[in-house]
C-alpha positions in Angstrom: 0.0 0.0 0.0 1.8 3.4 -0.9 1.9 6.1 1.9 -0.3 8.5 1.8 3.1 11.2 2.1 4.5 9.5 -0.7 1.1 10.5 -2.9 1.1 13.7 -1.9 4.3 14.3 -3.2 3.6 12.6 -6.5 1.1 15.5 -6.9 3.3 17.8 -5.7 6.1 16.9 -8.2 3.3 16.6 -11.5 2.3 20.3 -10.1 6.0 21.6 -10.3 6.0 22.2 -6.5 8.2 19.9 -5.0 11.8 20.7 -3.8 15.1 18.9 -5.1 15.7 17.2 -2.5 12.4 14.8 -2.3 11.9 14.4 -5.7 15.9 13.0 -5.3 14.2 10.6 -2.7 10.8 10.1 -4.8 13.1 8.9 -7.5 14.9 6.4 -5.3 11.3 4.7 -4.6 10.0 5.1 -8.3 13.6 2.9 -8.7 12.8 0.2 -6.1 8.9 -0.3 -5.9 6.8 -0.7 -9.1 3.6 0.3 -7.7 4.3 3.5 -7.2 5.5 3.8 -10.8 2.0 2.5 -11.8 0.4 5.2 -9.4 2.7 7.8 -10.9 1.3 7.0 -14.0 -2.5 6.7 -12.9 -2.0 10.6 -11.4 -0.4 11.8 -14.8 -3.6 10.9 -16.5 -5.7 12.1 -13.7 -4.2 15.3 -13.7 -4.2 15.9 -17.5 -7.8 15.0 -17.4 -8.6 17.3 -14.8 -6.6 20.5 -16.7 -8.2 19.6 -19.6 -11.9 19.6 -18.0 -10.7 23.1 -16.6 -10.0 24.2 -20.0 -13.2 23.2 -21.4 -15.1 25.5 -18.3 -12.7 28.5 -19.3 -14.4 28.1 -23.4 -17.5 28.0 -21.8 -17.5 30.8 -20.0 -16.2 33.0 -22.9 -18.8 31.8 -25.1 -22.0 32.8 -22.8 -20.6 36.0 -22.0 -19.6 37.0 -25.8 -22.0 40.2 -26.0 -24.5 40.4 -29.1 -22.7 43.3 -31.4 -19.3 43.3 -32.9 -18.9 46.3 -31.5 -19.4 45.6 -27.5 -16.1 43.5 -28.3 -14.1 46.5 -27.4 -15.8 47.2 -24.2 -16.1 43.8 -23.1 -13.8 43.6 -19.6 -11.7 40.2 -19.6 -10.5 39.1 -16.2 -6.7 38.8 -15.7 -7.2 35.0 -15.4 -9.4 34.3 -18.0 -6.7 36.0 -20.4 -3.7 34.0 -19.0 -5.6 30.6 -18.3 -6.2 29.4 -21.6 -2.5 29.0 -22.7 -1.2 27.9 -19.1 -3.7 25.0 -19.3 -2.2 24.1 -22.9 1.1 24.3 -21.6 0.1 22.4 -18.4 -1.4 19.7 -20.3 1.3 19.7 -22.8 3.7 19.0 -20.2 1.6 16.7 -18.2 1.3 14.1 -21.5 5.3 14.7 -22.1 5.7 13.4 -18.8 3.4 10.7 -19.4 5.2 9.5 -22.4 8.5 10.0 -20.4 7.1 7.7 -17.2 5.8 5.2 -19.6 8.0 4.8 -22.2 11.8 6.1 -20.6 11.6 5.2 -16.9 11.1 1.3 -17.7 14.5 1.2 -19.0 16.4 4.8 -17.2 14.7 4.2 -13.5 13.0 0.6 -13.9 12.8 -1.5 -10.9 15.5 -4.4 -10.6 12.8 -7.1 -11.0 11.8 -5.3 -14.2 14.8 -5.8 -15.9 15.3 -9.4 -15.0 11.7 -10.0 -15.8 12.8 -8.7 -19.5 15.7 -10.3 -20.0 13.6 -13.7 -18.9 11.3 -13.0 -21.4 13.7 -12.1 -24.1 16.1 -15.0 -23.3 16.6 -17.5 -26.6 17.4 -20.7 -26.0 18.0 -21.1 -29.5 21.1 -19.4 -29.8 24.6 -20.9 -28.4 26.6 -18.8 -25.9 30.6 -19.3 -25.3 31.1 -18.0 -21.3 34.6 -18.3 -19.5 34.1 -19.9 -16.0 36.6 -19.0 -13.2 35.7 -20.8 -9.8 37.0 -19.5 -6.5 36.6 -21.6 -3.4 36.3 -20.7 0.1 35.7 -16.4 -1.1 32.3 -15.3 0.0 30.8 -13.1 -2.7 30.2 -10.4 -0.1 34.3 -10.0 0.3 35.5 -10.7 -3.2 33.3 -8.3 -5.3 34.5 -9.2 -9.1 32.8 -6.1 -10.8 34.2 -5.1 -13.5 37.7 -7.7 -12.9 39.2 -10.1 -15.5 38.1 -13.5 -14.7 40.9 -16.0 -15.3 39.3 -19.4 -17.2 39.1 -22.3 -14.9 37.3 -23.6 -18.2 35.2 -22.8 -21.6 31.3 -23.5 -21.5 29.0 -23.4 -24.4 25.4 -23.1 -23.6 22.2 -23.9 -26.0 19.2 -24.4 -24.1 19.6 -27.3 -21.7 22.4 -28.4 -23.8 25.9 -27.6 -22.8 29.6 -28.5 -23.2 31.9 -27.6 -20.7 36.1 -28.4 -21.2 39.0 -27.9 -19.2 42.5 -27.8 -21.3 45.2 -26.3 -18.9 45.9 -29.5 -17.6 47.7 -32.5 -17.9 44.7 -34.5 -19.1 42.0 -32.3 -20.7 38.6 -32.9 -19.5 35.2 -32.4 -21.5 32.0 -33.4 -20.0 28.2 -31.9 -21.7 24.6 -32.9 -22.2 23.2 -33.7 -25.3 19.5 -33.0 -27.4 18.3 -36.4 -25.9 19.0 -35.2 -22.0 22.2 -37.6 -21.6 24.9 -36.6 -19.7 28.8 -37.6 -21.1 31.9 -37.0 -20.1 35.7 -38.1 -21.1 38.7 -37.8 -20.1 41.4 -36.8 -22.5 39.0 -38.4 -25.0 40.2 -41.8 -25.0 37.0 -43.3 -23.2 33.5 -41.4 -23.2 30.8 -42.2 -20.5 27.1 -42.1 -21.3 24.3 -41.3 -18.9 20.8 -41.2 -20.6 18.3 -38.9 -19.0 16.3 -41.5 -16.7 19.8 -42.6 -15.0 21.8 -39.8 -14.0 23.4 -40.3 -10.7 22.6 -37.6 -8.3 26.2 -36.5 -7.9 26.5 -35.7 -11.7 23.2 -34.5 -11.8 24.1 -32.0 -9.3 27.2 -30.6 -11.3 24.9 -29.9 -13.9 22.9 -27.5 -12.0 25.8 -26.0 -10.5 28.6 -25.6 -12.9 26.3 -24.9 -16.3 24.8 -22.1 -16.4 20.9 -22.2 -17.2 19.6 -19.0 -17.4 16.1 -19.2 -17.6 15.7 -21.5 -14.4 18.6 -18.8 -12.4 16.6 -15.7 -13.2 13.1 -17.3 -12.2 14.8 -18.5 -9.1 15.7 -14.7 -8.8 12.5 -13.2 -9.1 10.7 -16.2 -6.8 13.3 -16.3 -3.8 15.9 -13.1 -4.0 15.7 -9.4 -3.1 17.1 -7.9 -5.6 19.0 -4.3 -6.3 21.1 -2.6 -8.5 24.9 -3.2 -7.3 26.1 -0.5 -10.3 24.4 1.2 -13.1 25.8 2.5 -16.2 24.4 3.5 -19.5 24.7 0.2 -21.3 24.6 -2.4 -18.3 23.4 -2.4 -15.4 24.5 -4.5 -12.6 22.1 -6.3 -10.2 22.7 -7.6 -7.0 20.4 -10.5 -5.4 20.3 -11.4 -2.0 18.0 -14.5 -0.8 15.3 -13.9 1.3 15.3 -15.0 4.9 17.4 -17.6 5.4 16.4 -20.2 2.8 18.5 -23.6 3.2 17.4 -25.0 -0.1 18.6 -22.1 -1.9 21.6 -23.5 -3.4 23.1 -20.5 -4.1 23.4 -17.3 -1.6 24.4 -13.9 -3.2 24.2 -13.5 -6.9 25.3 -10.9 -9.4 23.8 -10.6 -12.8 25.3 -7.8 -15.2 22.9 -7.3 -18.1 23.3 -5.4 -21.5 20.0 -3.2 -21.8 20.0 -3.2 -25.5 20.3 -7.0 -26.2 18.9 -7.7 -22.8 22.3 -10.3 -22.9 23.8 -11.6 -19.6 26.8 -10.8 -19.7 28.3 -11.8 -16.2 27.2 -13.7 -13.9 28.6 -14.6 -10.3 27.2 -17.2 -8.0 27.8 -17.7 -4.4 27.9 -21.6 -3.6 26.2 -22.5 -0.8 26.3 -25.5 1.3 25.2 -26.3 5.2 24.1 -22.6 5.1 27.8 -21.0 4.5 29.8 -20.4 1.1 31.9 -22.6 0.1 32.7 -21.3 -3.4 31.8 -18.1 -5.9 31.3 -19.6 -9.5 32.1 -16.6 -12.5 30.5 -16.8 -16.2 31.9 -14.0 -18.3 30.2 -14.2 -21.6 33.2 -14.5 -24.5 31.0 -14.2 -27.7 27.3 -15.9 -29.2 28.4 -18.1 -32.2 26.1 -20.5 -34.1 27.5 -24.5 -33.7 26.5 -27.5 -34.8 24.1 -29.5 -33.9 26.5 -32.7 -33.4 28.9 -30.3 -31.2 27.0 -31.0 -27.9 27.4 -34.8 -28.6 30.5 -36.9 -27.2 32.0 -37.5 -30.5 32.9 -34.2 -31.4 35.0 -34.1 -28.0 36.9 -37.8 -28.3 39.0 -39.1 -30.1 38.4 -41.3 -33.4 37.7 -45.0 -32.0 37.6 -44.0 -28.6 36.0 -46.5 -26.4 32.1 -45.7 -24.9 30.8 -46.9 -21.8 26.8 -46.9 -21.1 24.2 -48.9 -19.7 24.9 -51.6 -21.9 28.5 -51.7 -20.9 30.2 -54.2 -18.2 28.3 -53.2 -14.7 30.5 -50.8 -12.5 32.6 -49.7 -15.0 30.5 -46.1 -15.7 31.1 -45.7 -12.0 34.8 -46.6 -12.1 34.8 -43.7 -14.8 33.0 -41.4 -13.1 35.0 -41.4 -10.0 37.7 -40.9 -11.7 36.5 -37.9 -13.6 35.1 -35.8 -10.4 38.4 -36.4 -9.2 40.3 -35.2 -12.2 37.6 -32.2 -12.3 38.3 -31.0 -8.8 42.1 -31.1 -8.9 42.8 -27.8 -11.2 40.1 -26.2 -8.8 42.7 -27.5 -5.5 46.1 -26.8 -6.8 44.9 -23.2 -7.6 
């Protein structure tokens, strides 16, 4: 429910009589809470009708009182006001609608609420299209301590991103990893492409299920998560990006992550950064970094396992000898945590 002292100075600020420094603050509440926004634009149009009805009594007035001979016109007294209120109401009203078209077509994107901006970029995200972002995980640094605005993030690894589809690959290390899901849903991975695992949809373990949603970046399912469970506000803002901060609310223990940063580009509506605080047992562990390198069309085959083995490589899945996936995917978690612990 907005204040009835925040009202009045709505009115006071569409008549011209409100001082600098609260329409400062009335702008600072415009920015945060989207009612009032709404009610700012409600009042616009209340008050233009209102001018506008004045106006009409001012023509009315003039016409009963036009006397019957040309010739009275030049002894016909005019009030002060009635002379000067005719163009003041134009100019009134033609202020009033410039404001209107300012509140409802500018302020969305110069003063627009946090939530407003990740509700467009959720509604103008394209799954279609395949994103390259650099990841750069550091454990144990609470997002709150580390802030990585506007800082180089040094690749941990390279992950391309099309819809749910994703292939992530690691190749500053002794044995390059590359691990992805396909069209189908299945889960892969290999290590230095010699053998590939496969883990169709309906038998993921919950371990590798879990790296999915933490190390590949699916950006419809983080910014709903934002908008449901996060209080969000603008950490910087700049004429082409703005930078939102989201905090959860209360103290959520299924929330798998705890403060997030989101930079967006307000022309594309493009994520260009994001930064995820890691959560586990209610404490960081970790801040996870995707720094968007460049949107390039692939393949269709490039999210399969083929493209990332080698020719005649050896595949292990359901069909293979029992225990052997498992053998192979201990072995990979262990091979992708150790560039993470020696840095």
């Amino acid at each position: 429910m907005i204040p009835d002292s925040l009202k009045q100075q709505i009115d006071q600020w569409l008549d011209d009589d409100l001082n600098e420094e609260d329409q400062v603050r009335l702008q600072r509440v415009l920015e945060s809470t989207p009612e009032v926004l709404d009610f700012l634009c409600d009042r616009a149009l209340l008050h233009q009708m209102l001018l506008k009805s004045a106006d009409c009594e001012s023509i009315a007035f003039v016409a009963i009182d036009k006397p019957d001979t040309p010739a009275s016109y030049a002894s016909l007294p005019i009030h002060p006001a009635s002379r000067l209120r005719l163009p003041w109401v134009w100019a009134s009203s033609a202020a009033i609608v410039c404001l209107l078209l300012i509140t409802l077509f500018l302020l969305p994107d110069a003063i627009a609420s946090p939530a407003v901006i990740v509700q467009k970029t959720l509604n103008a995200f394209q799954t279609e299209i395949d994103r390259c972002y650099m990841v750069k995980v550091d454990a144990e640094v609470p997002l709150r301590r580390n802030r990585l605005l506007r800082r180089a993030i040094p690749s941990d690894s390279k992950l391309w991103v099309r819809g749910s589809q994703f292939v992530q690959t690691y190749e500053d290390i002794d044995e390059p990893i590359a691990w992805g899901r396909n069209e189908r849903g299945a889960v892969w991975f290999t290590v230095s492409g010699e053998t590939v695992a496969v883990f169709e949809a309906n038998e993921i373990p919950e371990v590798l299920q879990e790296l999915c949603e933490l190390r590949c970046l699916q950006l419809p399912n983080l910014l709903e998560s934002l908008l449901r469970d996060y209080e969000l506000e603008y950490a910087n803002r700049e004429k082409d990006t703005q930078v939102i901060l989201a905090k959860p609310r209360g103290n959520s223990p299924k929330l798998k992550y705890g403060a997030v940063e989101v930079e967006v580009e307000l022309n594309s509506l493009l994520v260009r950064r994001v930064t995820l605080e890691r959560m586990k047992d209610s404490r960081p562990v970790a801040v996870i970094s995707f720094l968007l390198e460049k949107t390039e069309q692939q393949q269709d085959a490039f999210y399969d396992p083929q493209t990332h083995s080698k020719m005649g490589s050896q595949v292990w899945d359901s069909g293979s000898r029992p225990g052997k996936r498992a053998e192979l995917l201990r072995e990979f978690l262990q091979k992708l945590r150790t560039p993470l612990i020696s840095r």
